[in-house]
Backbone and ligand atoms as CSV (ligand in chain L), in Angstrom:
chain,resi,resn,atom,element,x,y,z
A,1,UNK,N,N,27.771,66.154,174.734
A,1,UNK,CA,C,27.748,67.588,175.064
A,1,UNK,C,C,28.867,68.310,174.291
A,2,UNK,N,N,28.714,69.367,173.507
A,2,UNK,CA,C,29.085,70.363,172.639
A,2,UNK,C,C,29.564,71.540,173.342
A,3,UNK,N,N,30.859,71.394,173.421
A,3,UNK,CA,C,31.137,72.989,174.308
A,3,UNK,C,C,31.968,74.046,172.909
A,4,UNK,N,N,31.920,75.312,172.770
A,4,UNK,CA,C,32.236,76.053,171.688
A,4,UNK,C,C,32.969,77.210,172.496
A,5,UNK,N,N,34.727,77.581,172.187
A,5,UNK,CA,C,35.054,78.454,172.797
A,5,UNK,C,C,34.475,79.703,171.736
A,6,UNK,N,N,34.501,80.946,171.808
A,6,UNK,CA,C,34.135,82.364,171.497
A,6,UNK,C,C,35.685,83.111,171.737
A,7,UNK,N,N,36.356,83.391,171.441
A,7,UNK,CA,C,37.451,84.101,171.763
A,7,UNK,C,C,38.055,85.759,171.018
A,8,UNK,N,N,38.186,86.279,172.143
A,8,UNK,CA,C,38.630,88.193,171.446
A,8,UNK,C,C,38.751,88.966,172.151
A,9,UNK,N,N,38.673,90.155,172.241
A,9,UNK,CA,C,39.300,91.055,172.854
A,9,UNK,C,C,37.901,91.610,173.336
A,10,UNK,N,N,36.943,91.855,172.697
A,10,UNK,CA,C,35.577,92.040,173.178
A,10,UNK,C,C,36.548,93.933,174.053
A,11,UNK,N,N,36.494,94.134,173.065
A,11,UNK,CA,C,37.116,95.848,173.817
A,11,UNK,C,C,36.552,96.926,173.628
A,12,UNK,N,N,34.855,97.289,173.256
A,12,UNK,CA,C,34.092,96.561,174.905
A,12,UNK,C,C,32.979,95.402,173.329
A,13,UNK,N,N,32.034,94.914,173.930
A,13,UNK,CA,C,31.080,93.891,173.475
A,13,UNK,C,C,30.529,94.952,172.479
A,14,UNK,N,N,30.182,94.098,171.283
A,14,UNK,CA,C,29.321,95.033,170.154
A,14,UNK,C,C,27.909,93.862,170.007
A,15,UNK,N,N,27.088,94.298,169.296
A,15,UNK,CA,C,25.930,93.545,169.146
A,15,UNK,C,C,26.355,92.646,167.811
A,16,UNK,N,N,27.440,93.073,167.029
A,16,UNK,CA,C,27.895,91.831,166.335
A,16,UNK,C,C,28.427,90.770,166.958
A,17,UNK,N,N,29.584,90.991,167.996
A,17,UNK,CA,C,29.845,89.905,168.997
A,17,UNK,C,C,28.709,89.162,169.773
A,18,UNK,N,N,27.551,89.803,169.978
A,18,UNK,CA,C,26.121,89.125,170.900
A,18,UNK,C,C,25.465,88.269,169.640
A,19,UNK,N,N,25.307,88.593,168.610
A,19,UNK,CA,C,24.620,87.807,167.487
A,19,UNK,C,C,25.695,86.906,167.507
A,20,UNK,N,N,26.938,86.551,167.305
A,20,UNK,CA,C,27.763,85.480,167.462
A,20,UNK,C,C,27.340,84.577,168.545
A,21,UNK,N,N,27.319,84.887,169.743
A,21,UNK,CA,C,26.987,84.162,171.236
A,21,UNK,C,C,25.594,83.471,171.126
A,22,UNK,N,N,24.630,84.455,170.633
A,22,UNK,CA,C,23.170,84.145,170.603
A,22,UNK,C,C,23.037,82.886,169.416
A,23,UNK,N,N,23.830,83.040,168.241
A,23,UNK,CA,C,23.876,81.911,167.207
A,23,UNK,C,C,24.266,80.491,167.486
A,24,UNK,N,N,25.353,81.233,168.637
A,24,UNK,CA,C,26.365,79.820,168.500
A,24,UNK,C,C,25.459,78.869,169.724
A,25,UNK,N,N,24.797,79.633,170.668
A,25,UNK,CA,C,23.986,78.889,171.306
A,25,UNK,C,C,23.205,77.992,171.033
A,26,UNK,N,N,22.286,78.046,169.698
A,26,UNK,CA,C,21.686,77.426,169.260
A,26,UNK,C,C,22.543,75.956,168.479
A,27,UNK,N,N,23.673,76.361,168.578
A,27,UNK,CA,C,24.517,74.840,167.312
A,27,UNK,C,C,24.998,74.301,168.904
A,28,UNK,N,N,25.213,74.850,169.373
A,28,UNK,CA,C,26.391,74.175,170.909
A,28,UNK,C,C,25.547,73.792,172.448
A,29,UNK,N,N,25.783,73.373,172.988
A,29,UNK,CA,C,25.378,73.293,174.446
A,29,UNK,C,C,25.785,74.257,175.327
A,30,UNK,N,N,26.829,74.500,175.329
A,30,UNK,CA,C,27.555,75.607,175.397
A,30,UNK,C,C,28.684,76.626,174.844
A,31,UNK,N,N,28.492,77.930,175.306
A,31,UNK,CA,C,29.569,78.687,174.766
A,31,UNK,C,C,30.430,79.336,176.056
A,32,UNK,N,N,31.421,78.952,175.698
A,32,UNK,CA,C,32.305,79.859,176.959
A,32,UNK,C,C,33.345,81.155,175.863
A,33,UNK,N,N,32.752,82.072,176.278
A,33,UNK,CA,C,33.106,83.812,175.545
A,33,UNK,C,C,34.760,83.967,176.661
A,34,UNK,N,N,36.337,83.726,175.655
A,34,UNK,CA,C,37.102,84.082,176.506
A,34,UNK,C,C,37.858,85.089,176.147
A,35,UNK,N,N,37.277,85.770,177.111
A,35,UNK,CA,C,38.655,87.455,176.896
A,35,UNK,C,C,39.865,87.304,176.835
A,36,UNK,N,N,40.306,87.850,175.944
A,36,UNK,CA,C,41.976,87.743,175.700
A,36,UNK,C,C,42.622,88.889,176.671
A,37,UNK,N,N,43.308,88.380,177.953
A,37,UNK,CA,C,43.896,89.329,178.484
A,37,UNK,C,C,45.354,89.337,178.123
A,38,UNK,N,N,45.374,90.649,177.676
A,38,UNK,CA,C,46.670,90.885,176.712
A,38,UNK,C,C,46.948,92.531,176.979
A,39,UNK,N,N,47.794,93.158,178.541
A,39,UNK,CA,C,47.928,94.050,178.068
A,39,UNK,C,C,49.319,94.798,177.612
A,40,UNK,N,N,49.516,93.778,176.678
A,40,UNK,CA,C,50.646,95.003,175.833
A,40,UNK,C,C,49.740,95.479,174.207
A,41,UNK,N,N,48.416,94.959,174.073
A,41,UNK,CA,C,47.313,95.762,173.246
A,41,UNK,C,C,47.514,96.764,173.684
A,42,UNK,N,N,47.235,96.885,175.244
A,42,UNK,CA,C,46.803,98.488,175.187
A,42,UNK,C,C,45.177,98.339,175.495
A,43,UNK,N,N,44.489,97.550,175.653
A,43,UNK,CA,C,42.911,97.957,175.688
A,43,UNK,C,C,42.733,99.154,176.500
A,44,UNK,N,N,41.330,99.377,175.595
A,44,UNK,CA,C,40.460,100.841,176.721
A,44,UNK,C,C,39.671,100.170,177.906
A,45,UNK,N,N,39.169,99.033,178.077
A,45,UNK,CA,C,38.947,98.314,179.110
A,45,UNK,C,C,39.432,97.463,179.640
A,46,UNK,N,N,39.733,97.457,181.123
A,46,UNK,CA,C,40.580,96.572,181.724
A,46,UNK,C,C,39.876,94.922,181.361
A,47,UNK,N,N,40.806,93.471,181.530
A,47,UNK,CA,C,40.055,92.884,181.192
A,47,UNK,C,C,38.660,92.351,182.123
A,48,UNK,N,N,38.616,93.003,183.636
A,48,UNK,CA,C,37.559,93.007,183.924
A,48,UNK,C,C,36.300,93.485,184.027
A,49,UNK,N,N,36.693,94.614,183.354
A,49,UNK,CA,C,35.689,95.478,183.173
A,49,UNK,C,C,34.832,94.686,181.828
A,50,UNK,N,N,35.769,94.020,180.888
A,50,UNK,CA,C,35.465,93.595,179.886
A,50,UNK,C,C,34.737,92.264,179.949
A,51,UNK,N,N,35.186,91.522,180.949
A,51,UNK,CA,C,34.128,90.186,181.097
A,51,UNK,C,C,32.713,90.567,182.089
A,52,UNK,N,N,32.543,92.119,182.596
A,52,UNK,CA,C,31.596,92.480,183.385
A,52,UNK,C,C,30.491,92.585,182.462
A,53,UNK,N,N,31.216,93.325,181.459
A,53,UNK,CA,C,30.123,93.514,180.124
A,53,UNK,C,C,29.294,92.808,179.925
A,54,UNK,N,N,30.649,91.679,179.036
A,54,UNK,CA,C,29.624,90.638,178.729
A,54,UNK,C,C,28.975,89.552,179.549
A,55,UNK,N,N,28.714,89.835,181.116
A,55,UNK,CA,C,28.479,88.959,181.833
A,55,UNK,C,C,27.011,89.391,181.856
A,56,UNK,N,N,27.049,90.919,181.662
A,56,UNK,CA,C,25.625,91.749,181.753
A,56,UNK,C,C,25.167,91.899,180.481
A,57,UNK,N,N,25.317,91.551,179.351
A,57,UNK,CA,C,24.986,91.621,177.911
A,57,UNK,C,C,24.320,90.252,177.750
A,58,UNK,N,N,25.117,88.976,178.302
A,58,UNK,CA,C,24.309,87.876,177.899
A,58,UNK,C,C,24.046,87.109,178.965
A,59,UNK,N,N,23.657,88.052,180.354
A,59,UNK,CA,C,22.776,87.515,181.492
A,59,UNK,C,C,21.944,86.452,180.832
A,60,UNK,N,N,20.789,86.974,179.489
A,60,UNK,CA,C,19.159,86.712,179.264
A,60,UNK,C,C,19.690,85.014,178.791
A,61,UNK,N,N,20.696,84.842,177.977
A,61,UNK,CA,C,21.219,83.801,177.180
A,61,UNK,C,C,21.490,82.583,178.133
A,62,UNK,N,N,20.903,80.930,177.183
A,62,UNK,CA,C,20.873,79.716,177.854
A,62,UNK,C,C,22.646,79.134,177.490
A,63,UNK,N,N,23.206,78.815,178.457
A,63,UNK,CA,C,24.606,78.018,178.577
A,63,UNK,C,C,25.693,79.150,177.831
A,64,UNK,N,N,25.600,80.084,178.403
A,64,UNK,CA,C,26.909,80.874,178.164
A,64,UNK,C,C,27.922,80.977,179.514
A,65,UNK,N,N,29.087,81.054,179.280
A,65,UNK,CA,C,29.998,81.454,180.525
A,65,UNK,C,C,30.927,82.097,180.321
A,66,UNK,N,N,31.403,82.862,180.800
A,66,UNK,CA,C,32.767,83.932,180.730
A,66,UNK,C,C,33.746,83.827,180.927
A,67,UNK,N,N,34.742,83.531,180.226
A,67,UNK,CA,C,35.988,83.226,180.858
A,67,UNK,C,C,37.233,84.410,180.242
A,68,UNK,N,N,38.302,84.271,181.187
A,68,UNK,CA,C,39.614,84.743,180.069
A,68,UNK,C,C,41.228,84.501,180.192
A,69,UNK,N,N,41.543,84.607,178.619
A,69,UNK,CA,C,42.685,83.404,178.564
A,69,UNK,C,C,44.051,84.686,178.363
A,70,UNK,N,N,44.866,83.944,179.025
A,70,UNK,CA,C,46.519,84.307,178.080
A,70,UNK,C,C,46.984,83.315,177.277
A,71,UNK,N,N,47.545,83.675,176.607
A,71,UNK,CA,C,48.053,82.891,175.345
A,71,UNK,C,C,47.474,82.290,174.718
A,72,UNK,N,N,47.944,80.614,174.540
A,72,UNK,CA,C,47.063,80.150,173.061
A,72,UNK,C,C,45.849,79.842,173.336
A,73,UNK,N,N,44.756,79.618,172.679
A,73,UNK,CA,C,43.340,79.662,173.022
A,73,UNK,C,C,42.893,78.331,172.849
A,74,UNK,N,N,43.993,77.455,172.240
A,74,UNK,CA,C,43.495,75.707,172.311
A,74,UNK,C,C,43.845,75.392,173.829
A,75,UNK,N,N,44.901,76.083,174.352
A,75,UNK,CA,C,44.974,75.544,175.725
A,75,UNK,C,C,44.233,75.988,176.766
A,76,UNK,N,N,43.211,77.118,176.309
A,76,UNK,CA,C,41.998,77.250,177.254
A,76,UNK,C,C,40.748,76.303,176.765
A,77,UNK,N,N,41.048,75.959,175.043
A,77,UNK,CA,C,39.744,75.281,175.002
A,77,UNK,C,C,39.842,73.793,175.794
A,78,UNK,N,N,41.284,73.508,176.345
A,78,UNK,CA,C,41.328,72.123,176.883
A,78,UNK,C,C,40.890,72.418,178.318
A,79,UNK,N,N,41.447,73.454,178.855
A,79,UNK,CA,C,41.041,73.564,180.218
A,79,UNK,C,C,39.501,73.960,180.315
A,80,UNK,N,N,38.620,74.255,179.664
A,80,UNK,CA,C,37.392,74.828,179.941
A,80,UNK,C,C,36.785,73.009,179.465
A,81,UNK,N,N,37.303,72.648,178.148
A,81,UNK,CA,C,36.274,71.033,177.885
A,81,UNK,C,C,35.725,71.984,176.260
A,82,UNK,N,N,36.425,72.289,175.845
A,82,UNK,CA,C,35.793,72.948,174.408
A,82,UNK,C,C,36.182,72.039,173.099
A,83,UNK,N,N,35.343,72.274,172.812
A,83,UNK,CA,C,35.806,71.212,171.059
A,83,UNK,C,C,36.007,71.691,169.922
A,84,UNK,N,N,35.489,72.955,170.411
A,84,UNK,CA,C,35.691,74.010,168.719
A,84,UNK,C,C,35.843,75.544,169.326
A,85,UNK,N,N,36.200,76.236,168.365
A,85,UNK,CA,C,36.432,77.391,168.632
A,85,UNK,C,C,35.649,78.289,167.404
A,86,UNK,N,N,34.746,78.675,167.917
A,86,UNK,CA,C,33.874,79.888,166.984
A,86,UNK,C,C,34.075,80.873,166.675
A,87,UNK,N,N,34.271,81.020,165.214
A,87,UNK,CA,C,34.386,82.995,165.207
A,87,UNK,C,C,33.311,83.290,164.294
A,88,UNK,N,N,33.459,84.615,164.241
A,88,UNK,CA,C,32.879,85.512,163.578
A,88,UNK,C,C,33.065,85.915,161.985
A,89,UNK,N,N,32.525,85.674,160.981
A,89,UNK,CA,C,33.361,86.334,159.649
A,89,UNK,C,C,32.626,87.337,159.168
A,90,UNK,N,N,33.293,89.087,159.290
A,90,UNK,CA,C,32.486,90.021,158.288
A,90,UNK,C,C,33.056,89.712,157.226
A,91,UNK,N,N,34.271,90.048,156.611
A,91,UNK,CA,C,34.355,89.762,155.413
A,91,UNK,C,C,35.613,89.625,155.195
A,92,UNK,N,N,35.803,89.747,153.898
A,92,UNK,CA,C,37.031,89.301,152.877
A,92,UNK,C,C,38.583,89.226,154.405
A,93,UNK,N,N,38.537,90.592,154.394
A,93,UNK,CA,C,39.375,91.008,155.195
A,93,UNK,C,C,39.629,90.177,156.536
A,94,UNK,N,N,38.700,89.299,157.199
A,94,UNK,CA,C,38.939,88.622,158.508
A,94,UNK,C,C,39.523,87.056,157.743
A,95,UNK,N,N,39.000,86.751,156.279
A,95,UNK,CA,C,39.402,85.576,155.924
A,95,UNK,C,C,40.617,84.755,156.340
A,96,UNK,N,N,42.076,85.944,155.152
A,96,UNK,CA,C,43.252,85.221,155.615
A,96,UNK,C,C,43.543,84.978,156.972
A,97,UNK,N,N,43.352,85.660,158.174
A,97,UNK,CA,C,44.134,85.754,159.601
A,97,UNK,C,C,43.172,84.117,160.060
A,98,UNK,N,N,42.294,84.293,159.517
A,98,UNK,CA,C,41.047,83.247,160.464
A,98,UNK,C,C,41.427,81.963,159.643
A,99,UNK,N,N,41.672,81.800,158.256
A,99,UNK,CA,C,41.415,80.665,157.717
A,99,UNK,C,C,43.004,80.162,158.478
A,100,UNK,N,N,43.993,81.209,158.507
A,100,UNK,CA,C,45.658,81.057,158.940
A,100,UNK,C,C,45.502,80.319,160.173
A,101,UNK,N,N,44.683,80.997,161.273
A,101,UNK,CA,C,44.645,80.445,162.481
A,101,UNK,C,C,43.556,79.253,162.762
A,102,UNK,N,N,42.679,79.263,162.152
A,102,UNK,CA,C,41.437,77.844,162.148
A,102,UNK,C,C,42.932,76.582,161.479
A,103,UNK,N,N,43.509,76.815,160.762
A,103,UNK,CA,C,44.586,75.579,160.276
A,103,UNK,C,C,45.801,75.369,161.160
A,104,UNK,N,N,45.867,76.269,162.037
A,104,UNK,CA,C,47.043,76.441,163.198
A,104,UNK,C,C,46.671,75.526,164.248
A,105,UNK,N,N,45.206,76.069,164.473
A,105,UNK,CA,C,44.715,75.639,165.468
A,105,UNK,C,C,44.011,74.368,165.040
A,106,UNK,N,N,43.703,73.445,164.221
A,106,UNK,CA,C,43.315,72.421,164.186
A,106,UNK,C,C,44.490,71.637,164.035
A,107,UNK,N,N,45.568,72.046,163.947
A,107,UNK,CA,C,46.878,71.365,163.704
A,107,UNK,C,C,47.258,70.781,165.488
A,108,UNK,N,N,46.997,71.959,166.452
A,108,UNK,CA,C,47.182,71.425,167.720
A,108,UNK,C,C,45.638,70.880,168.086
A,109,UNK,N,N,44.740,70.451,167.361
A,109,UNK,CA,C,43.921,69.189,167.777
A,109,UNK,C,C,42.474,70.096,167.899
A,110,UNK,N,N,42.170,71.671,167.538
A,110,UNK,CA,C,40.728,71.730,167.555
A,110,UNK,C,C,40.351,72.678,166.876
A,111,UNK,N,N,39.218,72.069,165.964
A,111,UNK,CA,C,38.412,72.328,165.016
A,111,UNK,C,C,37.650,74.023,165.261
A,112,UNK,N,N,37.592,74.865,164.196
A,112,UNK,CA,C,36.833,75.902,164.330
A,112,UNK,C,C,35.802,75.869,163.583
A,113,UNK,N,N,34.998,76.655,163.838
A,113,UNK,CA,C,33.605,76.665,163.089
A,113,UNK,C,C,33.552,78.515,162.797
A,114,UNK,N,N,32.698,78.760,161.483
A,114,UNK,CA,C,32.799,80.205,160.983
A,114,UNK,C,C,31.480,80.646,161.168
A,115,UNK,N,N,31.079,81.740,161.476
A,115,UNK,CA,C,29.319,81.958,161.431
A,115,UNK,C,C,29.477,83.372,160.926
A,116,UNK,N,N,28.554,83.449,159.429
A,116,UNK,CA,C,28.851,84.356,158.995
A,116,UNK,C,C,28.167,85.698,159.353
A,117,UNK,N,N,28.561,86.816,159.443
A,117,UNK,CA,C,28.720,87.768,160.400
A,117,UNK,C,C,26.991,88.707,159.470
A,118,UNK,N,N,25.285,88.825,160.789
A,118,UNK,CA,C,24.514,89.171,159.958
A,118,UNK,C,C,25.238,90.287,159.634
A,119,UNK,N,N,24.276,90.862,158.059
A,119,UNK,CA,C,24.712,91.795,157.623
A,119,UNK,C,C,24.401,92.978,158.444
A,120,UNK,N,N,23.805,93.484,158.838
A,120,UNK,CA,C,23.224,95.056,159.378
A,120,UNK,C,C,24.424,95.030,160.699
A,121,UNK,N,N,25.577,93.939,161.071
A,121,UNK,CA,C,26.543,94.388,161.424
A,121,UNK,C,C,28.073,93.859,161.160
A,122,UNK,N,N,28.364,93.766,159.774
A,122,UNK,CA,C,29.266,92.916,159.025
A,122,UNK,C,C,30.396,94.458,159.029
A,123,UNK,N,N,29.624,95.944,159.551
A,123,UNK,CA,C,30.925,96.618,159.127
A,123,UNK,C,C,31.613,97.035,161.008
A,124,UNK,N,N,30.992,96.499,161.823
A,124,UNK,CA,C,31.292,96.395,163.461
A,124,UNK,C,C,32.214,96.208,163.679
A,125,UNK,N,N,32.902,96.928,164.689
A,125,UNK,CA,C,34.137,96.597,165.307
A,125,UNK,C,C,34.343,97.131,166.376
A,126,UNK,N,N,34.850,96.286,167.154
A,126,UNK,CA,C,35.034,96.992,168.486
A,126,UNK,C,C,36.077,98.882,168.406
A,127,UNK,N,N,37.122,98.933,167.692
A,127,UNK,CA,C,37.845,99.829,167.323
A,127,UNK,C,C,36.946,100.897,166.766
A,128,UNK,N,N,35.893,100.391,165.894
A,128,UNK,CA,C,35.105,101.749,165.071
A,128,UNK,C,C,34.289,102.226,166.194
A,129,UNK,N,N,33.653,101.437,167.082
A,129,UNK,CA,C,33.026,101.835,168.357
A,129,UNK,C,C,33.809,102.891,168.985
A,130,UNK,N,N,34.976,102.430,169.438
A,130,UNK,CA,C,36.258,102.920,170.365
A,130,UNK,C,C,35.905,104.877,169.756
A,131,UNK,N,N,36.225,104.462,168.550
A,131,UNK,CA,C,36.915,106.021,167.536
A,131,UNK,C,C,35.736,106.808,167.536
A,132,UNK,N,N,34.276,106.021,167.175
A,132,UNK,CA,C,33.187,107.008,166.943
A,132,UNK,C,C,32.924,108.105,168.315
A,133,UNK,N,N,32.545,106.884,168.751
A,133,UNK,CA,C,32.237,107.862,171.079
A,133,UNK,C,C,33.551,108.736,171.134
A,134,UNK,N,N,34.793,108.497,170.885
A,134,UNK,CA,C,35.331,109.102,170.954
A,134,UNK,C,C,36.016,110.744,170.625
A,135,UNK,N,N,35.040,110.424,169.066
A,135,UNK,CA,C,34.766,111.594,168.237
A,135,UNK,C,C,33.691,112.407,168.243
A,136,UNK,N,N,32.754,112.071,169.574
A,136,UNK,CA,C,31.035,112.329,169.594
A,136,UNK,C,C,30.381,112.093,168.722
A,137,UNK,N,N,30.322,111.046,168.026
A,137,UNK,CA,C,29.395,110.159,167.303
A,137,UNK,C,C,28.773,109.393,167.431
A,138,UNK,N,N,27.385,108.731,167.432
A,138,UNK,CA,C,27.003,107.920,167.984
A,138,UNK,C,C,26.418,106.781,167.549
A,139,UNK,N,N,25.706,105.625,168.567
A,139,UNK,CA,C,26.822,104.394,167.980
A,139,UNK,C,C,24.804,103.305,168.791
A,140,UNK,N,N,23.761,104.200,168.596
A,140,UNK,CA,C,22.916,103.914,169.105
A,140,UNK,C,C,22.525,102.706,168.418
A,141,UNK,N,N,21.712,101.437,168.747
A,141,UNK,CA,C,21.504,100.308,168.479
A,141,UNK,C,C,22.504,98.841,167.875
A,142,UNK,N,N,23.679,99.630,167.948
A,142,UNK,CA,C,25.262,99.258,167.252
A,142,UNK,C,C,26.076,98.172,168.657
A,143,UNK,N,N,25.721,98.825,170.032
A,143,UNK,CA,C,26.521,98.243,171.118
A,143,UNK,C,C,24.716,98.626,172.320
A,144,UNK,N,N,24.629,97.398,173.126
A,144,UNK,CA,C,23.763,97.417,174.239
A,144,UNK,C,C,24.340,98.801,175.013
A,145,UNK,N,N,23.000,99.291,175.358
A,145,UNK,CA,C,22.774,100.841,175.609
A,145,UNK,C,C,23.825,101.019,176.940
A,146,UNK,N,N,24.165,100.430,177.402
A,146,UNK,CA,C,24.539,100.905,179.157
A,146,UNK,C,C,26.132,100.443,178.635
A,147,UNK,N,N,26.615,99.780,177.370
A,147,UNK,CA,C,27.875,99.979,176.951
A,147,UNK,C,C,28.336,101.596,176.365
A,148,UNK,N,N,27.103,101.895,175.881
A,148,UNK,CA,C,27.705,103.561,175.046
A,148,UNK,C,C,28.183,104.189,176.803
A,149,UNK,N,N,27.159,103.698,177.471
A,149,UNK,CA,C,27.741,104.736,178.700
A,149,UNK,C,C,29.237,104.889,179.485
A,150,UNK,N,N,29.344,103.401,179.246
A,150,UNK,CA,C,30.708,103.364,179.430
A,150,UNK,C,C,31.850,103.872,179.136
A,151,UNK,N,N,31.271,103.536,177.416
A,151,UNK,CA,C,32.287,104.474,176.580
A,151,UNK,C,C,32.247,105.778,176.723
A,152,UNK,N,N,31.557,106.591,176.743
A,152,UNK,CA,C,31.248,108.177,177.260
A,152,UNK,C,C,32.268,108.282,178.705
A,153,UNK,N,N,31.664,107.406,179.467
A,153,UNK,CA,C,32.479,107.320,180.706
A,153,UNK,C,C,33.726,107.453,180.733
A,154,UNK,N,N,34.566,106.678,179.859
A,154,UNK,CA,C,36.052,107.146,179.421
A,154,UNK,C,C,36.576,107.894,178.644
A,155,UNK,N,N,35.181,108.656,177.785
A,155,UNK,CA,C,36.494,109.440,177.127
A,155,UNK,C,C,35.714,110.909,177.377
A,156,UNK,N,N,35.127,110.954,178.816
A,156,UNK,CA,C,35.112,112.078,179.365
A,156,UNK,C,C,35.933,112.762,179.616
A,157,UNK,N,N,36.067,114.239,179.456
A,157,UNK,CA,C,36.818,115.273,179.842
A,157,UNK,C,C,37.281,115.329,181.074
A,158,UNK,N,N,38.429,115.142,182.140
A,158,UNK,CA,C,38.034,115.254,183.607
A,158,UNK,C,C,37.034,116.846,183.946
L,1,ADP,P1,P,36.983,93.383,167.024
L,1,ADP,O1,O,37.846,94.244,167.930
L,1,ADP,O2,O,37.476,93.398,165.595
L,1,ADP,O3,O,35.533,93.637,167.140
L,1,ADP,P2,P,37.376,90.893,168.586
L,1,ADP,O4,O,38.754,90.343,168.768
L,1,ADP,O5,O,36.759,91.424,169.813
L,1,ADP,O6,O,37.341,91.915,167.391
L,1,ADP,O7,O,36.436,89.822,167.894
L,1,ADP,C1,C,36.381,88.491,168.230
L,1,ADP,C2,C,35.709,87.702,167.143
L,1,ADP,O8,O,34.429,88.249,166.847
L,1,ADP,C3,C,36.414,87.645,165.786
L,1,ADP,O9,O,36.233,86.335,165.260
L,1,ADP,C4,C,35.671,88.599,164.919
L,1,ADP,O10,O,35.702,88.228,163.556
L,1,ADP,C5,C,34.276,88.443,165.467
L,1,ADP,N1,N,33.477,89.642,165.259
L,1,ADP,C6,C,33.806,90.889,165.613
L,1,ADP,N2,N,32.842,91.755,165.245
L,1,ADP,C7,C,31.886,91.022,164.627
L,1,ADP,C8,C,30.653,91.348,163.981
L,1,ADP,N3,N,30.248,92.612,163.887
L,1,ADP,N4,N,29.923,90.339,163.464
L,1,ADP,C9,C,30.382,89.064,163.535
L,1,ADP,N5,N,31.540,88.704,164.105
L,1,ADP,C10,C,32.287,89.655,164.638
């Protein structure tokens, strides 16, 4: 049995992060998706609001689970039973930090795997999400529909 951690800030879930989950399902037995609760970021979603998301984004999905970590993410992949840690690659730009930390992290004992990011959302980010709704722009087929609402939800006017 193949367990694959998923790890990020998911601030909130994009459909590039769900094509990650939905992929990695198919190579793994399981995926456990762990929110990085970290708030001296600053997130726009608390981190529970943030594992609610994706608890309701990949209801439909076989062997996913939700979890979320502080600090290093090999010591959640030991406590969950993970063997690898999956990311995401759009491009050039995610290389150095990922190839830096896939060699960090196989140094304390576990292997990452890269899945390259489809194209029709290689330019996604949780942040460009954040800025667009924020600017009244919209962000339709980009993030699962009842996430834009959210986002609207916060950066309503009182
Ligand atoms: P971001 O805020 O940049 O969206 P996260 O920390 O939430 O980033 O992302 C977690 C992981 O998901 C990272 O490995 C990142 O490269 C990957 N990822 C983010 N967006 C996408 C995307 N659109 N397609 C593929 N992978 C992605």
């Amino acid at each position: 049995m193949t367990t694959a951690c998923y790890p990020g800030s998911f601030d909130p879930v994009t459909n590039g992060h769900l094509d990650v989950v939905k992929r990695a399902t198919r190579l793994f037995d399981e995926v456990v998706v762990a929110v990085l609760e970290n708030p001296s970021k600053r997130p726009l979603f608390t981190v529970d609001e943030r594992v609610e998301m994706l608890r309701r984004a990949t209801a439909e999905f076989d062997g996913v689970k939700v979890g979320t970590f502080q600090g290093l993410v090999v010591d959640f992949c030991h406590q969950v039973g993970a063997d690898v840690i999956v990311k995401g690659l759009r491009a050039v730009t995610d290389f150095d930090y990922e190839m830096q930390m896939a060699q960090m992290n196989k140094r304390m004992g576990i292997e990452s795997a890269f899945l390259a990011a489809k194209p029709d959302y290689t330019y996604l980010s949780s942040s460009l999400m954040r800025e667009v709704v924020a600017l009244g722009g919209t962000i339709d087929g980009l993030v699962p529909d009842f996430v834009i609402e959210r986002l609207k939800e916060k950066f309503a006017k009182p």
